[in-house]
C-alpha positions as CSV (number, residue, x, y, z in Angstrom):
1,X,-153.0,202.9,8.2
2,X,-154.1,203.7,11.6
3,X,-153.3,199.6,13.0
4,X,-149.7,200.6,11.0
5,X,-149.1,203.5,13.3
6,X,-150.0,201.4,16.2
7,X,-148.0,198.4,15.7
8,X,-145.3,201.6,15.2
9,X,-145.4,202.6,18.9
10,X,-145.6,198.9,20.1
11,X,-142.6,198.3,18.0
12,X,-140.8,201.6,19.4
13,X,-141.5,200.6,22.6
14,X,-140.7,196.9,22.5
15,X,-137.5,198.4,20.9
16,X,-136.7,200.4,23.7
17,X,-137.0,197.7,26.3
18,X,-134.6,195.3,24.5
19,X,-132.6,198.0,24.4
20,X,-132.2,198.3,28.3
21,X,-132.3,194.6,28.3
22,X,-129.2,194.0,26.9
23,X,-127.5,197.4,29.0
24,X,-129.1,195.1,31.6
25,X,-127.4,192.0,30.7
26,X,-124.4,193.8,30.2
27,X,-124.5,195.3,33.5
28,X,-124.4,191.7,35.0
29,X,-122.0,189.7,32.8
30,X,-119.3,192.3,33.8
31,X,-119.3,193.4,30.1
32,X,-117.9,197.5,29.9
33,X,-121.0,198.2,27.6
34,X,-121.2,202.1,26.9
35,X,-124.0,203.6,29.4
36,X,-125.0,207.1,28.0
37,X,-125.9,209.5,31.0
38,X,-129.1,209.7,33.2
39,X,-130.0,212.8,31.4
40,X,-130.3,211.2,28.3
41,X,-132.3,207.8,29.8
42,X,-135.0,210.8,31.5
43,X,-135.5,212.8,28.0
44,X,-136.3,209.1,26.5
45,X,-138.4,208.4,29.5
46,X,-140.3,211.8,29.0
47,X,-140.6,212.0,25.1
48,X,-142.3,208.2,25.1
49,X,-144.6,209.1,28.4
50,X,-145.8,212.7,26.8
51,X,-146.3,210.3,23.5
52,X,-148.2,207.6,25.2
53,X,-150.4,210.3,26.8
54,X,-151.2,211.8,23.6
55,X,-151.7,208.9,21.8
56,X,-154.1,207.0,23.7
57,X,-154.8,209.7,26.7
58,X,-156.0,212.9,25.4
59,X,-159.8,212.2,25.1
60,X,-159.7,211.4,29.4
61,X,-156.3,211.8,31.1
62,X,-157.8,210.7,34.3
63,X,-156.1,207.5,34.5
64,X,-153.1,205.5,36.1
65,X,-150.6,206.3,34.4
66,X,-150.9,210.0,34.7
67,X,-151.5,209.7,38.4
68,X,-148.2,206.8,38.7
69,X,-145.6,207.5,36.2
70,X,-144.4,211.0,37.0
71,X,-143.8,209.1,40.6
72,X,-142.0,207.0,39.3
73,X,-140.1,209.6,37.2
74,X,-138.6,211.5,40.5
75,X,-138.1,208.1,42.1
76,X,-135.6,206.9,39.0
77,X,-134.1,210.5,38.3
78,X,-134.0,211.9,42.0
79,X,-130.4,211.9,42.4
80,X,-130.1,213.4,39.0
81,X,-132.5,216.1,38.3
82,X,-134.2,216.8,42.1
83,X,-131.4,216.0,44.5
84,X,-128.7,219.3,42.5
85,X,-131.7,221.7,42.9
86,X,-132.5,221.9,46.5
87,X,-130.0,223.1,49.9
88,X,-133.1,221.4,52.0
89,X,-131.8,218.0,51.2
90,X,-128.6,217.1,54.1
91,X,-126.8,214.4,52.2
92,X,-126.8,211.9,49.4
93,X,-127.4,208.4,49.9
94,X,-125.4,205.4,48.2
95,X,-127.0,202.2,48.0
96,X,-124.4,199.4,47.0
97,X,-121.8,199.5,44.7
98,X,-122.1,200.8,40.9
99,X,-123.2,197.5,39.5
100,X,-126.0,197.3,41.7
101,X,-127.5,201.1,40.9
102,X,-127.2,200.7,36.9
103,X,-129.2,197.4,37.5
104,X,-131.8,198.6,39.4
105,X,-131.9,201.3,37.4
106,X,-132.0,199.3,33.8
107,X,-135.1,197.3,35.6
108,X,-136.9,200.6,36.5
109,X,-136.6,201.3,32.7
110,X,-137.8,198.0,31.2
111,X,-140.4,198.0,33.8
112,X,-141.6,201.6,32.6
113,X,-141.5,200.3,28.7
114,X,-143.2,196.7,30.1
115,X,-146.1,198.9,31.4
116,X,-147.0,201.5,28.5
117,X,-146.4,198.5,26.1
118,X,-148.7,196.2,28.2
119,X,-151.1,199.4,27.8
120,X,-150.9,199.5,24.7
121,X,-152.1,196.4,23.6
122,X,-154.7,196.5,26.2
123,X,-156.1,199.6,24.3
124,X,-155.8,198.4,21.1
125,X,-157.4,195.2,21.6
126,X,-160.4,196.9,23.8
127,X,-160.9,198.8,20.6
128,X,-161.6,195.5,18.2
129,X,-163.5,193.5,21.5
130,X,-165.4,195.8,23.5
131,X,-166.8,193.6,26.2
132,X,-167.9,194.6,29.8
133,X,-165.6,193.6,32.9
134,X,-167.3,191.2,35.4
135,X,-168.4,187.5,36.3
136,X,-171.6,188.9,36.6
137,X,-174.0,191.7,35.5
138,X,-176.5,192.1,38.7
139,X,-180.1,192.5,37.2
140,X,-182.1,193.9,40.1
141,X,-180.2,195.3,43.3
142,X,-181.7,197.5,45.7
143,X,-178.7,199.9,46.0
144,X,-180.6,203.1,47.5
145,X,-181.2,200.6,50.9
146,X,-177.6,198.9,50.2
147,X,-176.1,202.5,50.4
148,X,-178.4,203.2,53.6
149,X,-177.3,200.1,55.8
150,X,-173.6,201.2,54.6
151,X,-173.5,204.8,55.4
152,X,-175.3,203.7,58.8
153,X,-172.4,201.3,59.5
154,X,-169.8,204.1,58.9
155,X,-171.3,206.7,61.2
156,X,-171.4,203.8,63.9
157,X,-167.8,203.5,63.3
158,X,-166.7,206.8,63.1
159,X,-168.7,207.4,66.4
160,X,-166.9,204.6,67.7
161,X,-163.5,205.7,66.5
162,X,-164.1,209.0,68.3
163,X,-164.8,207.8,71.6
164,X,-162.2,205.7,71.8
165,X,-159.4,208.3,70.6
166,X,-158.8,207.1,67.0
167,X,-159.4,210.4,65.9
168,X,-156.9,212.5,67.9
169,X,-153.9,210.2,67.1
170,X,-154.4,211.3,63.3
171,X,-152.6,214.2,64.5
172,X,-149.6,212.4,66.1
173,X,-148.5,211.4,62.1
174,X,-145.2,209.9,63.4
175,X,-145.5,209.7,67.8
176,X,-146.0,206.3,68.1
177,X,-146.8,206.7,72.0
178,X,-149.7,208.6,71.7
179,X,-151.8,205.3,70.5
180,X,-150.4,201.7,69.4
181,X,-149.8,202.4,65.6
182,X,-151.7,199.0,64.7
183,X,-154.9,200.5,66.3
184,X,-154.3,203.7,64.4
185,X,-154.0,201.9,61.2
186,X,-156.8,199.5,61.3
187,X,-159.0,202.4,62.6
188,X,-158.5,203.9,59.6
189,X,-158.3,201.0,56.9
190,X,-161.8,200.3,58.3
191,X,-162.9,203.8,57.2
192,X,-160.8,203.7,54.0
193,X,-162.5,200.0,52.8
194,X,-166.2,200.9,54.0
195,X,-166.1,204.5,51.9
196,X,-164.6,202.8,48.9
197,X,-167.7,200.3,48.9
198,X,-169.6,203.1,49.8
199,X,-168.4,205.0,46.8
200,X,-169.0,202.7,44.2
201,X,-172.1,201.4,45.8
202,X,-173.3,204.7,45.1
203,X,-171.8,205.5,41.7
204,X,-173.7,202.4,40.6
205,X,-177.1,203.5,42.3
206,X,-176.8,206.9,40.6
207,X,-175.9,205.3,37.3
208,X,-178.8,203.0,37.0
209,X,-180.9,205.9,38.1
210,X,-179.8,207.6,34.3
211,X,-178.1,210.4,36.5
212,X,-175.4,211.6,33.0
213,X,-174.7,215.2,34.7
214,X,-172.9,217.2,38.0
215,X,-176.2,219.1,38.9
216,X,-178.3,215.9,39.2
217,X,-175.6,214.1,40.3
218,X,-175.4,216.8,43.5
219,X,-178.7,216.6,44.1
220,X,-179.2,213.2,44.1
221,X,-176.1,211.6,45.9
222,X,-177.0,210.5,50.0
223,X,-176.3,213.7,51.5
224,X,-174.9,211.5,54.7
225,X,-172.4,209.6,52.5
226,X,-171.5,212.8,50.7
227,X,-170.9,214.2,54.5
228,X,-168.9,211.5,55.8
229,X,-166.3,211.5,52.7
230,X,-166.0,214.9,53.2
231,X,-165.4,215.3,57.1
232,X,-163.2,212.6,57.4
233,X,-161.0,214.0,54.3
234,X,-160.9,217.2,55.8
235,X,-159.8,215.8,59.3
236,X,-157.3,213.4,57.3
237,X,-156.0,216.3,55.5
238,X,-154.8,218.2,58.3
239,X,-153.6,215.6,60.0
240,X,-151.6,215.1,57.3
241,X,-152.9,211.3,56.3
242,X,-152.7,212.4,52.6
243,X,-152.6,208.7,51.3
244,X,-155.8,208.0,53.2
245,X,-157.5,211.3,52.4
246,X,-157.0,210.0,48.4
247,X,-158.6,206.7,48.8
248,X,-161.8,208.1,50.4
249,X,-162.1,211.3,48.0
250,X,-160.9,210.0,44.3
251,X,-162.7,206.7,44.2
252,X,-165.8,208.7,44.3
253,X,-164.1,211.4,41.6
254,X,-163.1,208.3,39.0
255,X,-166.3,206.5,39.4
256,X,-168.1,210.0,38.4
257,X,-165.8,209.6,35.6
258,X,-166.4,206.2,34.2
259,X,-169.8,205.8,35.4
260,X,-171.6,209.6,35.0
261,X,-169.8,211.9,33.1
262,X,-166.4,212.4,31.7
263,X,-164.5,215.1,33.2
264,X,-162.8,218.0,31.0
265,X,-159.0,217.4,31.2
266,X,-158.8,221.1,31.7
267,X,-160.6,220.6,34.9
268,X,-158.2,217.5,35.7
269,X,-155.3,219.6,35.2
270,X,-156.1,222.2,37.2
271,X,-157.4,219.6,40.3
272,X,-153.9,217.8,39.8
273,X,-152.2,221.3,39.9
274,X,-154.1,221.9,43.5
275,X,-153.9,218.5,44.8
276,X,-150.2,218.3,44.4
277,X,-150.0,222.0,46.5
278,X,-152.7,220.8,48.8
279,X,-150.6,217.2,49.5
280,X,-147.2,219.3,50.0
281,X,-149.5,221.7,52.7
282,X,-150.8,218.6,54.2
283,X,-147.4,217.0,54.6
284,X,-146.4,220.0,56.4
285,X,-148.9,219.9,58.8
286,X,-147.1,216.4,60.2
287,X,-145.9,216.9,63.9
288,X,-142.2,216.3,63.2
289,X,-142.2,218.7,59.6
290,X,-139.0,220.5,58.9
291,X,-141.1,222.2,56.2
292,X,-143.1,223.4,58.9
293,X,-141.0,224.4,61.0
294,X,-139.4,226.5,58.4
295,X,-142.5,228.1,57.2
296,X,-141.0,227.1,53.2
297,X,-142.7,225.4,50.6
298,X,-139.7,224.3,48.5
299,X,-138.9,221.5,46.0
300,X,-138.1,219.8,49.2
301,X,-142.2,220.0,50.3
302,X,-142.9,218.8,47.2
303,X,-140.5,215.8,45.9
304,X,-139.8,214.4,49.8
305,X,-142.4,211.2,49.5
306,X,-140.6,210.0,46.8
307,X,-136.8,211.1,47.7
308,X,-136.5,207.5,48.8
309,X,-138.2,205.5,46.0
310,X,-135.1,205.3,44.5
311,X,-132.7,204.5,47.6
312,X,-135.4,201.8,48.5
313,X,-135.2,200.1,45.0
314,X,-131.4,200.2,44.8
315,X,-131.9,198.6,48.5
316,X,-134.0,195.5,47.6
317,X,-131.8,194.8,44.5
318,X,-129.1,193.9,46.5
319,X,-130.5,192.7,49.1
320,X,-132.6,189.8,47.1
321,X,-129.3,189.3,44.7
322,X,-127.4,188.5,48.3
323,X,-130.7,186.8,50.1
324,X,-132.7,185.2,47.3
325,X,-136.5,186.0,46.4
326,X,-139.2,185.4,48.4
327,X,-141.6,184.7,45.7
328,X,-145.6,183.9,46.8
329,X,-145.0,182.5,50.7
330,X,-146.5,186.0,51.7
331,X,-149.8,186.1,50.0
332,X,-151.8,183.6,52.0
333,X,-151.4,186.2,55.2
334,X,-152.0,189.1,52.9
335,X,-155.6,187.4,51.6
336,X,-156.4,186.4,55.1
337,X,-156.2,189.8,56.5
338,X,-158.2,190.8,53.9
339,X,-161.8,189.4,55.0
340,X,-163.2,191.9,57.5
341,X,-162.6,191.4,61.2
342,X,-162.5,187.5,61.0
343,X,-159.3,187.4,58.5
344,X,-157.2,188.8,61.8
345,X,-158.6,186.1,63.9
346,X,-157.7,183.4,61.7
347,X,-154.2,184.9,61.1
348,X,-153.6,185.1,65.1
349,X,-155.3,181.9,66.2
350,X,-153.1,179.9,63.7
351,X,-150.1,182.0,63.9
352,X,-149.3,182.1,60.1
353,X,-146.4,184.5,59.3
354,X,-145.1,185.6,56.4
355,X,-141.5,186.3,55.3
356,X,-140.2,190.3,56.4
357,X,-142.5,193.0,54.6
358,X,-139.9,195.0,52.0
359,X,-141.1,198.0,53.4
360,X,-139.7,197.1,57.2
361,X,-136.6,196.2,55.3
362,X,-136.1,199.6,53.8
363,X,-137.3,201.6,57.2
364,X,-134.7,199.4,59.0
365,X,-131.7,199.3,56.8
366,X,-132.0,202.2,54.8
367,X,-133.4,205.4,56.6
368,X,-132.7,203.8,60.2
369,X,-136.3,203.7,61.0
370,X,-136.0,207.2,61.3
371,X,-138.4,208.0,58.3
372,X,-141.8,206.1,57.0
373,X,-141.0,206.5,53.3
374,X,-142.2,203.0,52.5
375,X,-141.0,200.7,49.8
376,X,-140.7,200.8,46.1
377,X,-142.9,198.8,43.9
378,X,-140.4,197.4,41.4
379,X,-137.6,197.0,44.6
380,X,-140.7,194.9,46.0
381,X,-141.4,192.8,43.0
382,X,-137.9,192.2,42.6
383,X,-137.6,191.1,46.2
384,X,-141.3,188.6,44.9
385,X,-140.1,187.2,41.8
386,X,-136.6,189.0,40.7
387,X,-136.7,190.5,37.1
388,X,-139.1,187.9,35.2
389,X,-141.5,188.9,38.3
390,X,-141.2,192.7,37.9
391,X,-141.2,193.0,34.1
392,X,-144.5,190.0,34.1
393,X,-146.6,192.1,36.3
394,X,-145.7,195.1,35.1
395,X,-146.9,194.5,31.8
396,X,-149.9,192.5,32.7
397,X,-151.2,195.2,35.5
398,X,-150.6,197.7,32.4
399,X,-152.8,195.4,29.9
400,X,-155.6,195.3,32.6
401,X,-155.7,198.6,33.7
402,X,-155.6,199.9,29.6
403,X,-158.8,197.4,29.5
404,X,-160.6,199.0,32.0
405,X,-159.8,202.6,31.1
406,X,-161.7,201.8,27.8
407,X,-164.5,200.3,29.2
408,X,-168.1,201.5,28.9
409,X,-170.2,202.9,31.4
410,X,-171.7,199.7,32.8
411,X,-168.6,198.5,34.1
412,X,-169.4,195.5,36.6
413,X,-169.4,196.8,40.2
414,X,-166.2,193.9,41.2
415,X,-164.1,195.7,38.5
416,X,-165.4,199.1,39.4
417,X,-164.0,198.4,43.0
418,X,-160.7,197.4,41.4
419,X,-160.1,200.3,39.3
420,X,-161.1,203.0,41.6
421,X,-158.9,201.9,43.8
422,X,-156.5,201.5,41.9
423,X,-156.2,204.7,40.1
424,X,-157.1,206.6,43.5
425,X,-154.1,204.9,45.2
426,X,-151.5,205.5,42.0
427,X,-149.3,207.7,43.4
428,X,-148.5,205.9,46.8
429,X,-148.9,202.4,44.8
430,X,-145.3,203.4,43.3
431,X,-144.0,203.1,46.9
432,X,-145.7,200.7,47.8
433,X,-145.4,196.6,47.9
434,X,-147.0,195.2,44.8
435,X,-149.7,193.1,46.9
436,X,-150.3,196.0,49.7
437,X,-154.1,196.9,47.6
438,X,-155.2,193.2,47.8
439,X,-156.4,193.6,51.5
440,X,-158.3,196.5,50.7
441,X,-159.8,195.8,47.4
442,X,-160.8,192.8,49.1
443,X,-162.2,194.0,52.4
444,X,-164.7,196.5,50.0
445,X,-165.5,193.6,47.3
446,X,-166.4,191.1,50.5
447,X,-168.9,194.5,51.3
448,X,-170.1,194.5,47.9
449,X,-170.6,190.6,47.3
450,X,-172.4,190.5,51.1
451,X,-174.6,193.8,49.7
452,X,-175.6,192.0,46.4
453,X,-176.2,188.5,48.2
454,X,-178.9,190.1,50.2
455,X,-180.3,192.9,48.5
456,X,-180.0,191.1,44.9
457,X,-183.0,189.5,43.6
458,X,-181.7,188.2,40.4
459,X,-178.7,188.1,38.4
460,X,-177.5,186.7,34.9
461,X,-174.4,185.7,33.5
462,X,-172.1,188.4,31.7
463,X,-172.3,188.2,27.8
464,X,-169.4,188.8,26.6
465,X,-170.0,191.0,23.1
């Protein structure tokens, strides 16, 4: 009875993505196919999310899709449902003709089906075939001196970054005088990278230490790492860095989760309810904030991220149809730039390009570079791989990350990098290009592999159970 009601919502959901398939193919053959209105497409959208949740969420609701889909949500429905409620907002932007917004719209649903249904099976299978993520289970790692030589680095580097005025252009959000903004950056991508090592390092340590609790957790956690994650969170968050002030504080709150002790979803609520309030204050305290200027803290404040998923999406949709796909040709950069401090080298001493990032396509042609709203994750895979690519890697990115959500507590340290990351970074990932987490994830796994090289003494091949 219970695979029955499975293979129900599999079915339902599988039904509902044919479904905008052919409204899709419709769309595109010029056919007059009878579109019922957005409100109806975000009640669907709604009912299946809030049925997903319950279904396969409500023992943890820390995870992705929690943290991604209501992004998404106000990207695809912004005009609709955000756009009427609020004075704050000057004008209304059109993107292409009508053709080109029902598209990108029908691929915004099927990728939203694609994912829960990729989820789906990826929790029902990990329910027959538990098996532990990794190439391979370390045995003996010395992670207490690991986490030492780590923290030591990232006090170097945060001394560094002082003297040399990384610090103080947090503050200039948008001024791109103050300091060259690629200086800026990397300053901080080192910081973000080193931490989520850090924080997983650490997880790990205080897991095979049999620490199950928040007390013992507290007491036990390096008191210099624990420092450092907060400090440079609290100087983040009033610069307004909110993205970066995620990816240094949640990778440590979802490895508690998967690696210590589940979390009440009472408690995750109520942190969600905060952080959203907290991210609106923080984006406020930007240099060039009408918000702050105003002294409000409106619908505007809170939705103004994501006004221009949807714009961005509708951007790339016609631009690929018009340009073509760019498929792969930008990954090899991507990796490279990945591998700490020598992957820039390479990159500049062989002058390998790639094609034009989507997210300089949108700043360019659709805010005028006047705003740094990024890209849109489905305009971006479009612009990759067109509509196979989007719906392919939706689905499969769902399947995986449903995998790891349902693994145990033992989780290899590789995947533990992954998923952190990924969850932490969920709610920018939506405006974000599909391959913009590979540098990073890979700049903290090099840390990790480099860590377990030297401080390993022996290791053993996963068993898969």
């Amino acid at each position: 009875m219970r695979r029955g009601r499975n293979n129900g919502f599999k079915v339902l959901l599988a039904f509902l993505f044919f479904l905008f398939l052919i409204q899709y193919i419709s769309g595109i053959s010029g056919i007059n196919y009878f579109r019922l209105p957005a409100y109806f497409d975000a009640l669907i959208y709604i009912c299946v999310f809030v049925a997903y949740m319950l279904k396969y969420r409500k023992n943890n609701l820390l995870c992705f899709e929690l943290m991604a889909v209501p992004v998404a949500f106000l990207g695809l429905f912004f005009d609709d449902l955000i756009y009427p409620l609020s004075s704050e907002f000057s004008s209304l932007l059109t993107i292409g003709d009508e053709v080109t917004r029902q598209k990108s719209e029908d691929i915004q649903m099927m990728a939203f089906f694609a994912l829960l249904l990729g989820a789906s099976i990826g929790n029902d299978y990990n329910n027959n075939k538990s098996f532990n993520f990794g190439i391979y289970k370390t045995k003996k790692v010395s992670y207490g001196f690991f986490i030492i030589i780590i923290v030591s680095v990232i006090l170097l580097l945060i001394i560094y970054d002082f003297s040399t005025g990384v610090f103080s252009s947090w503050f200039y959000y948008s001024n791109s005088n103050i300091m060259d903004v690629d200086d800026r950056n990397q300053g901080l991508g080192h910081l973000t990278c080193l931490l989520l090592a850090a924080s997983c390092v650490e997880i790990v340590r205080l897991r095979n230490k049999g620490i199950t609790d928040f007390k013992s957790f507290i007491l036990n956690i390096n008191k210099l790492f624990l420092a450092e994650c907060l400090g440079i969170s609290a100087l983040l968050f009033f610069s307004g860095n909110r993205n970066e002030m995620l990816l240094i504080l949640l990778p440590l709150v979802v490895g508690y989760t998967v690696c210590i002790q589940r979390i009440s979803n009472r408690t995750i609520l109520i942190f969600i309810l905060v952080g959203v309030l907290l991210m609106a204050m923080a984006g406020m305290s930007r240099g060039d904030s009408v918000a702050l200027d105003s002294g409000t803290l409106g619908i505007f404040s809170l939705t103004r991220d994501f006004s221009g998923l949807g714009y961005n999406t509708d951007f790339l949709v016609q631009y690929t149809d018009k340009n073509g796909a760019i498929y792969l040709s930008g990954l090899i950069p991507m990796l490279l730039s990945g591998i700490p401090y020598i992957g820039n080298v390479i990159i500049n001493s062989f002058d390998i390009t790639g094609p034009i990032s989507s997210a300089i396509l949108c700043t360019d042609s659709v805010f005028n570079a006047s705003s740094g709203l990024g890209t849109s994750l489905i305009g971006d895979l479009y612009y990759t791989g067109g509509t196979v690519g989007v719906v392919l890697y939706i689905f499969f990115f769902g399947y995986l990350m449903s995998c790891l959500y349902k693994s145990d507590r033992d989780m290899n340290i590789y995947w533990l990098v992954f998923y952190t990351y990924m969850v932490s970074n969920a709610v920018y990932y939506i405006r974000s290009s599909w391959a913009f987490p590979i540098t990073q994830i890979e700049y903290a796994m090099i840390i990790v592999l480099l860590g377990n090289l030297f401080f390993s003494t022996k290791t053993k091949k996963l068993q898969i159970k």
